[in-house]
N, CA, C and O atoms as a Tinker XYZ file with bonds, in Angstrom:
   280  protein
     1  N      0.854000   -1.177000    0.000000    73     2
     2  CA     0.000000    0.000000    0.000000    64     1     3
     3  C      0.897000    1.237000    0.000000    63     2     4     5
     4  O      1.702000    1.284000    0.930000    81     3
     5  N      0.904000    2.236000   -0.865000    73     3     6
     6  CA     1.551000    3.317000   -1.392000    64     5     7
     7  C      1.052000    4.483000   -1.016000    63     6     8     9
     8  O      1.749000    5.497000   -1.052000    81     7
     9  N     -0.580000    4.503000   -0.489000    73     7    10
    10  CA    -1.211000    5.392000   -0.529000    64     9    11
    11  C     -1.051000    6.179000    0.678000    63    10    12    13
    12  O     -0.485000    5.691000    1.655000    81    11
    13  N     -1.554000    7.483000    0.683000    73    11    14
    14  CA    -1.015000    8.075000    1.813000    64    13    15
    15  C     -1.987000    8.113000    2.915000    63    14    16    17
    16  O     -3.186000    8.342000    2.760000    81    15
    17  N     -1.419000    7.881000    4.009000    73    15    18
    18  CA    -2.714000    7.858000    5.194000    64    17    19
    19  C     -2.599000    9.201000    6.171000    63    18    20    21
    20  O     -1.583000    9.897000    6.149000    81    19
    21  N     -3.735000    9.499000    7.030000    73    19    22
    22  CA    -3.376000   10.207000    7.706000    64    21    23
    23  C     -3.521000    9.737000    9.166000    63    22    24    25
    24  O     -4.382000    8.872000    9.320000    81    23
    25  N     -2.701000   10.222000   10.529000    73    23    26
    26  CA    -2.972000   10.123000   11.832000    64    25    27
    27  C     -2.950000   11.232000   12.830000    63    26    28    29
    28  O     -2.085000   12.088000   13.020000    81    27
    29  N     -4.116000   11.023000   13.437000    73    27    30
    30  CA    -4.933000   12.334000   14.128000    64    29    31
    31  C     -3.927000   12.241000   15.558000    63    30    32    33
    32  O     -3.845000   11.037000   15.804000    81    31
    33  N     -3.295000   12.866000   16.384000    73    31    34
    34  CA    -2.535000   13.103000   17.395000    64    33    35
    35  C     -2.483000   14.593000   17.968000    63    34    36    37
    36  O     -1.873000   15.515000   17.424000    81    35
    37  N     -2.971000   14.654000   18.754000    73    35    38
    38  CA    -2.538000   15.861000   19.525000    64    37    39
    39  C     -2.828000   17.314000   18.798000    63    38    40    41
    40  O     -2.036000   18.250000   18.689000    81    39
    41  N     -4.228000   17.233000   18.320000    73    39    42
    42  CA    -5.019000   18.252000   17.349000    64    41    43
    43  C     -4.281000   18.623000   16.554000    63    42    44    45
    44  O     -4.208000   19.732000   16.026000    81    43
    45  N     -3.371000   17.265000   16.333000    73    43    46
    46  CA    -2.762000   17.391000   14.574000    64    45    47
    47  C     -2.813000   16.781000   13.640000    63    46    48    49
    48  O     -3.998000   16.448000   13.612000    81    47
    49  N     -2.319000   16.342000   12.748000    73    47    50
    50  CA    -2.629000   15.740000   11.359000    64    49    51
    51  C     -0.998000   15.136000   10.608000    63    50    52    53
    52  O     -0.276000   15.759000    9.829000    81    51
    53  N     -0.798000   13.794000   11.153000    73    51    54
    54  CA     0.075000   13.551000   10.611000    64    53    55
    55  C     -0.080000   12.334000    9.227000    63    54    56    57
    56  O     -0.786000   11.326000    9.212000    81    55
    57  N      0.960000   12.921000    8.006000    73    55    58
    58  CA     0.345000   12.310000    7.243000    64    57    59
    59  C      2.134000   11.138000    6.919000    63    58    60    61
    60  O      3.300000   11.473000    7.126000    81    59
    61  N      1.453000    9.499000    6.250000    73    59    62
    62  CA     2.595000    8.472000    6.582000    64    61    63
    63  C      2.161000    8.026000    4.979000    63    62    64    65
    64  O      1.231000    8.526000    4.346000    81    63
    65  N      2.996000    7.057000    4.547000    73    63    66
    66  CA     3.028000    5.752000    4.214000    64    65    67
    67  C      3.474000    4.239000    4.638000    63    66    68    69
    68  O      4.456000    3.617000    5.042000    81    67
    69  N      2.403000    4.097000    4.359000    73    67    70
    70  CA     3.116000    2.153000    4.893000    64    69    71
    71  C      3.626000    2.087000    4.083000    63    70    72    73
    72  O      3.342000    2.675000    3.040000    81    71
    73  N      4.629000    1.304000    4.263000    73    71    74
    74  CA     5.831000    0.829000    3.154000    64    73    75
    75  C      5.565000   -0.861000    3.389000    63    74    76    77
    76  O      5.673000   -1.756000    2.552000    81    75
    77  N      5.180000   -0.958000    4.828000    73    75    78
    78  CA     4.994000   -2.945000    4.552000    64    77    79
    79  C      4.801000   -3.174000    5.985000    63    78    80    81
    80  O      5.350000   -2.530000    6.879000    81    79
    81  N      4.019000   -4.094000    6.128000    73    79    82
    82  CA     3.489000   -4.487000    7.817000    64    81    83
    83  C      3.169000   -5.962000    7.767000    63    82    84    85
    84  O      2.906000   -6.590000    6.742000    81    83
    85  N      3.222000   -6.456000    9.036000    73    83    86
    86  CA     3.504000   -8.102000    9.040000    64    85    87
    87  C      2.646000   -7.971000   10.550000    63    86    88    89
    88  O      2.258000   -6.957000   11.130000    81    87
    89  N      2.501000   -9.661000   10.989000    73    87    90
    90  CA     2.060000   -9.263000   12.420000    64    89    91
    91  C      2.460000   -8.856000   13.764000    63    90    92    93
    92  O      1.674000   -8.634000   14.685000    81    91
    93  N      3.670000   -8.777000   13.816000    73    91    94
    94  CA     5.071000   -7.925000   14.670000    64    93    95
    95  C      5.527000   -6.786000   14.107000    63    94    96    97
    96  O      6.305000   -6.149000   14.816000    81    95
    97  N      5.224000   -6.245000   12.822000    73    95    98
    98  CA     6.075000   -5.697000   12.438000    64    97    99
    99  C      5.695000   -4.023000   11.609000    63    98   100   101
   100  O      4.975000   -4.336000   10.661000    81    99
   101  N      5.806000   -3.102000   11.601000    73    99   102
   102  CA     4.947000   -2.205000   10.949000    64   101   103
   103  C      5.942000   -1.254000   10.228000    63   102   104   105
   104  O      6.786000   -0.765000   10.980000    81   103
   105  N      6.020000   -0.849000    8.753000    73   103   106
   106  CA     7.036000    0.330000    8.333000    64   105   107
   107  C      6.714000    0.684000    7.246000    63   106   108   109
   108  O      6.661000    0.290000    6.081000    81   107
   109  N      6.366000    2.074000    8.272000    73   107   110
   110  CA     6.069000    3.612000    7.703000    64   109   111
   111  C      7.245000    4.252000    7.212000    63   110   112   113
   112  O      8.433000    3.988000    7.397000    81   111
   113  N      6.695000    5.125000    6.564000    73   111   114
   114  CA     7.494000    6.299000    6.170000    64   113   115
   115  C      6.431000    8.205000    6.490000    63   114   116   117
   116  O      5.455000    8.767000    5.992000    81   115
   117  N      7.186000    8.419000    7.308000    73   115   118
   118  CA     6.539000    9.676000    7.805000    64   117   119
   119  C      7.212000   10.969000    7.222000    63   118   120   121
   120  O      7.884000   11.350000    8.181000    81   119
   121  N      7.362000   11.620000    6.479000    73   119   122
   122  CA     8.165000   13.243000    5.563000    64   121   123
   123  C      9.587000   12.389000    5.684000    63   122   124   125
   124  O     10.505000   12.671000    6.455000    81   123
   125  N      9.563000   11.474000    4.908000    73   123   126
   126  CA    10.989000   11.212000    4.518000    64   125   127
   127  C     11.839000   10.403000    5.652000    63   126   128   129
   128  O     12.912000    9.855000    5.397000    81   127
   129  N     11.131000   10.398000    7.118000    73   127   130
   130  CA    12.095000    9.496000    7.915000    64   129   131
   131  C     11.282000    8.366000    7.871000    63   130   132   133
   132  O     10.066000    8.538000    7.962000    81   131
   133  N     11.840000    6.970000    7.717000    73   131   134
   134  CA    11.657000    5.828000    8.019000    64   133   135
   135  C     11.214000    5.647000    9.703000    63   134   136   137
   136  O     11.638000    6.167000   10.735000    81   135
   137  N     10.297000    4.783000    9.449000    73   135   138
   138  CA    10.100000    4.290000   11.383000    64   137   139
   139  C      9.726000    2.856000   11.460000    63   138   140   141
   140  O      8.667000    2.714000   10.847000    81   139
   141  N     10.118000    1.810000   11.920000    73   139   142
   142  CA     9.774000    0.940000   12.354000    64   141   143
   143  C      9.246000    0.510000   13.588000    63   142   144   145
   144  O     10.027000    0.808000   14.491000    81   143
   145  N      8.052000   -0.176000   14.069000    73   143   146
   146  CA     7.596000   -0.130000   15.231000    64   145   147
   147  C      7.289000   -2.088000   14.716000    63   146   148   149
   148  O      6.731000   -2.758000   13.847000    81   147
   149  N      8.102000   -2.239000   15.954000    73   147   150
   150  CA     7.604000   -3.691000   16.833000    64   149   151
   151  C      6.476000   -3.797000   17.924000    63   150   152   153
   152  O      6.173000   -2.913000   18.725000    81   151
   153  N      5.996000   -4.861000   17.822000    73   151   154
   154  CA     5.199000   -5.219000   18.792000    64   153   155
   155  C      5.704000   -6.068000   19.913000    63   154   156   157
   156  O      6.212000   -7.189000   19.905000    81   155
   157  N      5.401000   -5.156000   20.970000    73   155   158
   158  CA     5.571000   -5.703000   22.334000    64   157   159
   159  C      4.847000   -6.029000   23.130000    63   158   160   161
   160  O      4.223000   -5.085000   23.615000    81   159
   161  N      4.578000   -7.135000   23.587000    73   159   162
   162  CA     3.449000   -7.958000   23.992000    64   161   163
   163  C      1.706000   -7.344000   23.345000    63   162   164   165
   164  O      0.951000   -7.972000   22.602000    81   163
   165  N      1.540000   -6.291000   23.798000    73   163   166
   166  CA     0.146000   -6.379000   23.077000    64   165   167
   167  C      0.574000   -4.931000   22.763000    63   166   168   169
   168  O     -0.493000   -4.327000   22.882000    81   167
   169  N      1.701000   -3.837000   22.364000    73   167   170
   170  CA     1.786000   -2.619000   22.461000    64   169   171
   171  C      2.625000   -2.532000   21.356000    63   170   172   173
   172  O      3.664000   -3.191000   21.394000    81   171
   173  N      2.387000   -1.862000   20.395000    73   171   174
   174  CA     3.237000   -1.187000   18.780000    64   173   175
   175  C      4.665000   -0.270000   20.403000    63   174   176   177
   176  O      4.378000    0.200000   21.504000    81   175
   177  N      6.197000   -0.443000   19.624000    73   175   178
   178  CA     6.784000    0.668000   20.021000    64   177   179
   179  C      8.057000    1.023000   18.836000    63   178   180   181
   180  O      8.006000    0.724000   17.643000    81   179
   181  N      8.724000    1.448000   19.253000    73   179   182
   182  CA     9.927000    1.624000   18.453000    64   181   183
   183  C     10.963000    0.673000   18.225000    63   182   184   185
   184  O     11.322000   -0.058000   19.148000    81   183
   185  N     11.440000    0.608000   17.183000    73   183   186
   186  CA    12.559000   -0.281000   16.908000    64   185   187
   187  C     13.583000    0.211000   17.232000    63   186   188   189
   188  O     13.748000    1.194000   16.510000    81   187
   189  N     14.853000    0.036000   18.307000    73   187   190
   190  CA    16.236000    0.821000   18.405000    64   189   191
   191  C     16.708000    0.737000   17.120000    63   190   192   193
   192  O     17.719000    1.417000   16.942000    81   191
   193  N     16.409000    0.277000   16.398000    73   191   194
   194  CA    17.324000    0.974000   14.948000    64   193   195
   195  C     16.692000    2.590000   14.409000    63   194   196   197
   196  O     17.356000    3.296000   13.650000    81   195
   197  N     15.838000    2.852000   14.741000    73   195   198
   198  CA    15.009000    3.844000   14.079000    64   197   199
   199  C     15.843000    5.162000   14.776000    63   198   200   201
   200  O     16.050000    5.313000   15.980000    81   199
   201  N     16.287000    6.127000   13.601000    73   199   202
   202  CA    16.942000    7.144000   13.960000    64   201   203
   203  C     16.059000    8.221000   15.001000    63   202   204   205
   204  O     16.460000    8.852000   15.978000    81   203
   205  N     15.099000    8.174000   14.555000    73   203   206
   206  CA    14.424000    8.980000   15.739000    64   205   207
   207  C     13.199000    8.028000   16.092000    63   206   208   209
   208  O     12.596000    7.135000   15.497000    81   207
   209  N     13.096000    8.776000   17.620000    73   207   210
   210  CA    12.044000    7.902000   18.370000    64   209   211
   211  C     10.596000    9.043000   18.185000    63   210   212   213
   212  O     10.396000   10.215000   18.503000    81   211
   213  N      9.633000    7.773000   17.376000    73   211   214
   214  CA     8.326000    8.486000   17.738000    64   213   215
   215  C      7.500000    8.919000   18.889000    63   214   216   217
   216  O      8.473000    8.621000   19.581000    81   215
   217  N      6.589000    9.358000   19.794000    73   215   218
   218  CA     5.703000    9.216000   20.320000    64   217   219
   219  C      5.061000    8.083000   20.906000    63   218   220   221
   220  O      5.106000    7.087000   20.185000    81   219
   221  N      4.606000    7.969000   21.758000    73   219   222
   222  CA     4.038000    6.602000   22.114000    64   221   223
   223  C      2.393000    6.708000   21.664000    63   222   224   225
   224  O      1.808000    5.673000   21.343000    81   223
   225  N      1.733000    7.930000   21.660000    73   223   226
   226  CA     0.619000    8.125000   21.691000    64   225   227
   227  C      0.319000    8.638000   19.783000    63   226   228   229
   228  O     -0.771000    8.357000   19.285000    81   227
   229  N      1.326000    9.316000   18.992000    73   227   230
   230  CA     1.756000    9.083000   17.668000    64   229   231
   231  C      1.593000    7.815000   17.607000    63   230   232   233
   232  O      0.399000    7.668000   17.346000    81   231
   233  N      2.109000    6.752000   17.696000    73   231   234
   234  CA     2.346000    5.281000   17.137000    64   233   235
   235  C      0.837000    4.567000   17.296000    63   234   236   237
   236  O      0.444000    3.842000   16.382000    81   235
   237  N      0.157000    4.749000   18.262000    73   235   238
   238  CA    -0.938000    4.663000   18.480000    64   237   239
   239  C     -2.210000    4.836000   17.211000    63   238   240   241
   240  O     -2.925000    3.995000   16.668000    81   239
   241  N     -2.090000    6.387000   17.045000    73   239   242
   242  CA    -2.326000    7.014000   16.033000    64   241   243
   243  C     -2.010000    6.524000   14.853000    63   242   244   245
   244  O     -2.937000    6.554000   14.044000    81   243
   245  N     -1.123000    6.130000   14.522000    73   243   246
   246  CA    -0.906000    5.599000   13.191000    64   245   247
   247  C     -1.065000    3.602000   12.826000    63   246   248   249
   248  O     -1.208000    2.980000   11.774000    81   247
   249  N     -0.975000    3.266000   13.936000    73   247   250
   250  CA    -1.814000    1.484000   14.167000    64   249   251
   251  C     -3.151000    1.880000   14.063000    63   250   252   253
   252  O     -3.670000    1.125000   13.241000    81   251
   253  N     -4.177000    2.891000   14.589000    73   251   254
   254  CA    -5.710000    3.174000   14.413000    64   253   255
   255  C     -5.838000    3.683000   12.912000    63   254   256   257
   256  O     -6.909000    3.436000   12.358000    81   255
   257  N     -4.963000    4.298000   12.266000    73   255   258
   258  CA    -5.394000    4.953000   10.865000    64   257   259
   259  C     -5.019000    3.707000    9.927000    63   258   260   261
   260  O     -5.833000    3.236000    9.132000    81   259
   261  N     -3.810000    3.249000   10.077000    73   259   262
   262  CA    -3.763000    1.441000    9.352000    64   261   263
   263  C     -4.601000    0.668000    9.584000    63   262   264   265
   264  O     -4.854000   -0.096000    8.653000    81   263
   265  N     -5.314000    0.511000   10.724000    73   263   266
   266  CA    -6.336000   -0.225000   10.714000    64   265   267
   267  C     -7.672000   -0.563000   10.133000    63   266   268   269
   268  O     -8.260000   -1.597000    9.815000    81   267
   269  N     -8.059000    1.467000   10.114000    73   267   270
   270  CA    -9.244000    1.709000    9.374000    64   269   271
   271  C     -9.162000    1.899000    7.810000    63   270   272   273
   272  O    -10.131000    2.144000    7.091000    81   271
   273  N     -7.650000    1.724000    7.330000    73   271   274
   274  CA    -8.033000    1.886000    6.407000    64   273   275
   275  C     -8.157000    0.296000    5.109000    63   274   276   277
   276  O     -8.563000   -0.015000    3.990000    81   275
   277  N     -7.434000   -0.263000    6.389000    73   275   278
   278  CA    -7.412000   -1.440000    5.973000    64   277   279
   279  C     -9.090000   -2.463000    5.569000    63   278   280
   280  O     -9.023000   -3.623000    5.161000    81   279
């Protein structure tokens, strides 16, 4: 999926692409930075490879907008 999604956070509007998601595994592309988020026990978080760390409540946001659009 190529298409662009958006995620609602903090009376803002962030807009991503999935680049590819598995059932552990989720990667976006948010204005050009890559993010990978693992799943930890029942919780999306960050991958230590990911140059910057998202939000916890962002990541959230963007598992609910993949979801619905799925």
């Amino acid at each position: 999926m190529h298409e662009r999604l958006e995620a609602h956070f903090e009376n803002r509007v962030y807009y991503f692409y999935l680049e590819s998601q598995s059932d552990d595994e989720i990667f976006i592309r948010m204005y050009k930075t890559p993010y990978l988020f693992i799943k930890h026990n029942k919780t999306w978080i960050n991958a230590t490879s990911n140059k910057m760390a998202m939000a916890d409540g962002l990541i959230e946001a963007v598992v609910k907008a993949i979801s619905e659009a799925s």
